[in-house]
N, C-alpha and C positions, 0 to 999 in steps of 0.2 A: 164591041165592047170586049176587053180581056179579060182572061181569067184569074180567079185569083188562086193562087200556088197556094196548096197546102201540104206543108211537110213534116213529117214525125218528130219526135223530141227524143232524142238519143240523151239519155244520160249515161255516161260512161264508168263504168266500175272494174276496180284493178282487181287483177287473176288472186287468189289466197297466194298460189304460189310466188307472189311479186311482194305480200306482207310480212313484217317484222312483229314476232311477238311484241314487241318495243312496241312499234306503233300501236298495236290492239290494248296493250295494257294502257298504253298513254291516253289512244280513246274515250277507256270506258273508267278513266280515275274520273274523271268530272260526273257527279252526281245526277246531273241533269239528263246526261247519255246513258249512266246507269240507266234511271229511269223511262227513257224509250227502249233500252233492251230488255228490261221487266217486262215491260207492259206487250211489248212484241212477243217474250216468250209464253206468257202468260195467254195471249187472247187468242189461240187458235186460231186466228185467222190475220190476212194483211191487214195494216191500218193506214189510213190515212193523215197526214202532216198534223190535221185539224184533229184530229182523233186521240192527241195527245194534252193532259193537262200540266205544262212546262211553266214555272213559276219566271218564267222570263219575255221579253218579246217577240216579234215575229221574227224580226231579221236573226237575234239570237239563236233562235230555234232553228232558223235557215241553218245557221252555219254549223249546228250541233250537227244535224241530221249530213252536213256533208263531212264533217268529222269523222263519224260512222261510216259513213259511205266510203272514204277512200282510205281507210284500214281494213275495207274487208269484212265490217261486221251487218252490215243489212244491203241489201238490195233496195234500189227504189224505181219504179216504173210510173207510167201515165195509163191512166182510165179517163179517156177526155181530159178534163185538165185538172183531173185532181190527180195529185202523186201521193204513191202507194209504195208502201214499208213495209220488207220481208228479211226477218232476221236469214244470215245465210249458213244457217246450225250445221247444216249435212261438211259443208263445204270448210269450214271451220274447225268442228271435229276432224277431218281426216288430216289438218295442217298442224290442229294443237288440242291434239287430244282430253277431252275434257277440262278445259279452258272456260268455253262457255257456259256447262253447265255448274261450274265451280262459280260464277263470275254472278249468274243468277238467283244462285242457293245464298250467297252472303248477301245480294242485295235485298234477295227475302226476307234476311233474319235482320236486317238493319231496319229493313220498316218496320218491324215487329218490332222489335225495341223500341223506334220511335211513337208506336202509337198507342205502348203499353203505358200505365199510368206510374 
């Protein structure tokens, strides 16, 4: 009987150095992206895909998160077969110097606005 091959799952992510402010801002205009950089900056810790409450569907949500991913703004990796989301702040910062934490602090004060009465 053979065996069955088992191989990792590379997902690939471009160098900051290969990002355009453009692209980063183009990323994070869509609200919905905002909102997995919130919540990423906010939870001290990686999240998972599911870990997220996005007012859209799944494949939507696929394609936000690869939005993000190839501007430069999260990391995504495998834990078995759940994939895991890491904002990429260090790495970010040193390309566009407080960029991200400017990008967080508005979308702060936007949900605050929206949940005040």
């Amino acid at each position: 009987m053979g065996r069955t091959r088992v191989t990792a799952r590379v997902i690939v992510h471009p160098g900051v150095e290969d990002v355009s402010v453009q692209q980063v801002l183009e990323a994070l205009a869509d609200p919905a992206r905002r909102s997995v950089v919130r919540t990423l900056a906010h939870a001290g810790a990686d999240l998972s895909c599911g870990s997220f409450d996005l007012p859209v569907g799944r494949s939507t949500s696929s394609h936000h998160f690869s939005v993000l991913r190839a501007a430069g703004v999260l990391r995504q990796y495998y834990v078995g077969t759940t994939k895991m989301n890491t904002l990429r702040t260090e790495e970010l910062e040193r390309r566009f110097p407080g960029l991200l934490t400017a990008v967080v602090a508005a979308a702060d004060a936007e949900a605050q606005a929206q949940a005040a009465p």
